[in-house]
C-alpha positions in Angstrom: 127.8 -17.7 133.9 126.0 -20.6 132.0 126.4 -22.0 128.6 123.8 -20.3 127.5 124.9 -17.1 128.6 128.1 -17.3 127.5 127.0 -18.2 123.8 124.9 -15.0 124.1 127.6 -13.3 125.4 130.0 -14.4 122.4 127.4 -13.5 119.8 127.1 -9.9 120.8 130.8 -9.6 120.7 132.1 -11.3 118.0 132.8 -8.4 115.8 135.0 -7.4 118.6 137.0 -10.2 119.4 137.1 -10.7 115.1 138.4 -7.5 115.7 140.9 -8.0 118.4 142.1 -11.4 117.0 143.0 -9.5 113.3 145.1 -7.1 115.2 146.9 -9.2 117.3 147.4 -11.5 114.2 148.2 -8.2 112.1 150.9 -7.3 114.8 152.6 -10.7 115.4 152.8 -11.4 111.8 154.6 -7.9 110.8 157.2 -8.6 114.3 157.8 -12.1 112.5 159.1 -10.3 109.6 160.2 -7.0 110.8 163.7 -6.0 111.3 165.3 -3.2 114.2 164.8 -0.8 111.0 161.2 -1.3 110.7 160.9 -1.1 114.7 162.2 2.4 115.4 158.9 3.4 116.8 159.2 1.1 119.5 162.9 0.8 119.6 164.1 4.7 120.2 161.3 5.6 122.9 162.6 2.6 124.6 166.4 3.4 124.5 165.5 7.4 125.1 163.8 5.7 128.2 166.3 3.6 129.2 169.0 6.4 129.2 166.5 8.9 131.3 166.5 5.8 134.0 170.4 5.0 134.1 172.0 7.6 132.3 173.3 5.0 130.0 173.4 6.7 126.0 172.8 4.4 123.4 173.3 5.3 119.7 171.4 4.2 116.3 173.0 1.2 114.5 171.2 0.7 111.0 170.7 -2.8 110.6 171.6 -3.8 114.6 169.7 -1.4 117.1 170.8 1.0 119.9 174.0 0.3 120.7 176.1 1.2 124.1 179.7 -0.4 122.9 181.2 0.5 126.9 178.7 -2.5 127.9 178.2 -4.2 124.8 174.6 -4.4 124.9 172.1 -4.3 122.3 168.4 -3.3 122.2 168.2 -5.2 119.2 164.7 -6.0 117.6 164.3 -9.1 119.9 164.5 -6.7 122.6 161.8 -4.5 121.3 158.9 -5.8 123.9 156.6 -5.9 120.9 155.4 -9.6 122.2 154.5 -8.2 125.0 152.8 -5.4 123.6 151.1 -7.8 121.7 149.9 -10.5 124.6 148.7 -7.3 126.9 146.6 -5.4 124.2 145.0 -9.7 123.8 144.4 -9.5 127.5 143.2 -6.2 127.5 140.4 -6.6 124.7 139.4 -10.1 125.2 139.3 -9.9 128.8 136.9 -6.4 129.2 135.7 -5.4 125.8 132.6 -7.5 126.3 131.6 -5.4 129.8 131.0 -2.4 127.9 127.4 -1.7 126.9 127.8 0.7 123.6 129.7 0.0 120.1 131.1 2.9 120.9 132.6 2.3 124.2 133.6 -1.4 122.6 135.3 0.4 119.9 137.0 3.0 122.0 138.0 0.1 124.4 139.9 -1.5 121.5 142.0 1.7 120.2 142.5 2.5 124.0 144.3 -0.8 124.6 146.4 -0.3 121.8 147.5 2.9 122.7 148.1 2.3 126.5 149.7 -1.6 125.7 152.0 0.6 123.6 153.0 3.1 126.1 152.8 0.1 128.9 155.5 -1.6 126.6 157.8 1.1 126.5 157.5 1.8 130.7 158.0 -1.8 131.3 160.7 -2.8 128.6 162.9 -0.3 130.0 162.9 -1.2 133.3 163.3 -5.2 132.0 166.3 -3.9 129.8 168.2 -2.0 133.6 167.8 -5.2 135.5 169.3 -7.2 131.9 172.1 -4.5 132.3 173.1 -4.3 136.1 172.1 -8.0 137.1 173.9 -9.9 135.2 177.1 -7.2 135.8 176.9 -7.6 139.6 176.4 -11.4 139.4 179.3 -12.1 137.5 181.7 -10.1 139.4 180.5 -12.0 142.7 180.8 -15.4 140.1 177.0 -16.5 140.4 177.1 -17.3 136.8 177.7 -20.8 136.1 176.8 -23.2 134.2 174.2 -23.5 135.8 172.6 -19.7 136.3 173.7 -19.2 132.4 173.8 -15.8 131.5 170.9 -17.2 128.9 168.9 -18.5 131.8 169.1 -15.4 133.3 168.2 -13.3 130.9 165.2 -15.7 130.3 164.3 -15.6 134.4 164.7 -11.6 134.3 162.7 -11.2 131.5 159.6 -13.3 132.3 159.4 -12.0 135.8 159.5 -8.5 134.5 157.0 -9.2 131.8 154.2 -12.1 133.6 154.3 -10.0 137.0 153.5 -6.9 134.7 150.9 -8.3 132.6 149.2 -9.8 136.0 149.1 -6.2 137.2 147.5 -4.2 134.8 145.2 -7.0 134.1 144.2 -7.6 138.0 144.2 -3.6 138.6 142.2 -3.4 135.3 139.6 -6.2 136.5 140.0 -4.0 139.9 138.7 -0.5 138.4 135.6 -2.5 136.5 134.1 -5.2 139.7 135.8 -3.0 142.8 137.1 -6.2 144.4 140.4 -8.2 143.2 140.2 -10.9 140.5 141.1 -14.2 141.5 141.0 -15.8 138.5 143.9 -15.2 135.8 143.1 -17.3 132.9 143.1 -14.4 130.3 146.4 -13.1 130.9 147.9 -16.9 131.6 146.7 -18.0 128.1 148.0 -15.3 125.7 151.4 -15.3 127.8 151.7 -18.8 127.1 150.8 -18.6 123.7 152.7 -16.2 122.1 155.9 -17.3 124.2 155.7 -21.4 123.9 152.3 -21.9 122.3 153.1 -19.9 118.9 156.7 -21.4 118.8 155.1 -24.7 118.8 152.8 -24.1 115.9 155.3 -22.8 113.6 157.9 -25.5 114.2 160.7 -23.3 115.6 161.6 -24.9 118.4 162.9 -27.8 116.1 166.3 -26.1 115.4 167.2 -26.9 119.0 165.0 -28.9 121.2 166.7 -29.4 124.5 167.5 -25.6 124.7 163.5 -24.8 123.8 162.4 -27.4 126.8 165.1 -25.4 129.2 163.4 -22.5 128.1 159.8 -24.0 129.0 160.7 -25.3 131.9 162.2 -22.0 133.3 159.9 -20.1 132.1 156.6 -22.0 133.5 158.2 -22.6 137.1 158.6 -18.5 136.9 155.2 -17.5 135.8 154.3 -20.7 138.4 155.7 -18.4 141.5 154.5 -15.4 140.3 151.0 -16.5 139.5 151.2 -18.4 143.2 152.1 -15.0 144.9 149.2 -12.7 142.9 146.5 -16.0 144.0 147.7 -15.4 147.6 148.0 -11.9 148.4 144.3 -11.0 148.1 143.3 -14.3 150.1 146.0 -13.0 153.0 144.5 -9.5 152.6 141.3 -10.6 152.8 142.3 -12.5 156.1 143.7 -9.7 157.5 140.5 -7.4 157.2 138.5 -9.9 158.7 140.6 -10.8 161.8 
């Protein structure tokens, strides 16, 4: 696609991605603010799930989150998955909103994205939350944590595999079911991932309260989504090798 192109591209969407950019704004700035109180919506579905998949019950703190007190494990409002929610509905709309011909469609693409990143959320959250509950359990009593493999680190490494190799699916099966062949270029998804997890700390200066744990953090997390992306770029390729053999 040329420049040109492109700009004409931009101009006959721009209402949408005004559109998309206020909601994803809307969102992160009410999670900035919002306590597990004000996240119940996301919060119980998410522990209802969570206890369907393990059989682990979880009760309603006011003020803290659902609570198992056996395990000692939180889904607190940091484990909500609303970042998450937030960088997939991004990918979502400013990846394929522009492929639809009709206001309509555009329009229905939008509210469709929020919906499904919403339900998405919730499916992929609770599956992050079993691994953050079993891992960590069976790797301490066979003493891989050190200080090396913190249990922060692992947390961190859990939850960014869970969430990048997620967000590369439904955005590669989603490019899948609109051009019939696999995408091989990631860009969209890349960028908002990286943006709301290191790019928005960044901007708002919050990384200052503790600078050498924030570049452990970065570095972890970009060799991560550096495997993962790697893996996604070459399993179509050896697909693609395999056909043709």
């Amino acid at each position: 696609m040329n420049l040109q192109n492109r700009k004409t591209l931009i101009k006959e969407n721009l209402i949408y991605y005004l559109t998309g950019f206020l909601i994803v704004f809307g969102l992160k700035l009410f999670y900035s603010k919002a306590d597990c109180d004000m996240l119940t919506w996301i919060l119980a579905p998410t522990a209802r799930w969570v206890s369907i998949l393990s059989g682990i019950p979880f009760w309603y703190e006011p003020g803290m989150g659902y609570v198992n007190y056996g395990l000692k494990f939180i889904i607190a409002s940091s484990c909500s998955g609303v970042s998450f929610m937030i960088i997939t509905i991004a990918t979502l709309i400013f990846s394929f909103v522009h492929r639809f011909d009709r206001p309509q469609k555009k329009a229905g693409w939008i509210l469709g994205s929020i919906i499904f990143s919403y339900l998405y959320t919730v499916f992929v959250n609770g599956l992050r939350i079993i691994l953050a509950i079993y891992i960590p359990l069976n790797l301490e009593e066979k003493g891989f944590i050190s200080r090396y493999l913190t249990a922060a680190r692992l947390h961190t490494l859990i939850g960014t595999t869970v969430y990048f190799t997620a967000l590369l699916t439904i955005y590669n099966v989603t490019g899948y079911l609109f051009q019939g062949t696999a995408v091989r270029k990631c860009f969209s998804p890349v960028f908002w991932y990286f943006l709301m997890v290191l790019g928005v700390p960044l901007l708002n200066r919050a990384h200052r309260s503790n600078t050498m744990k924030f570049a452990d953090y970065t570095v972890l997390i970009s060799i991560t989504c550096a495997m993962i992306l790697l893996i996604f770029m070459v399993l179509p390729r050896r697909r693609f090798h395999k056909k043709n053999q």
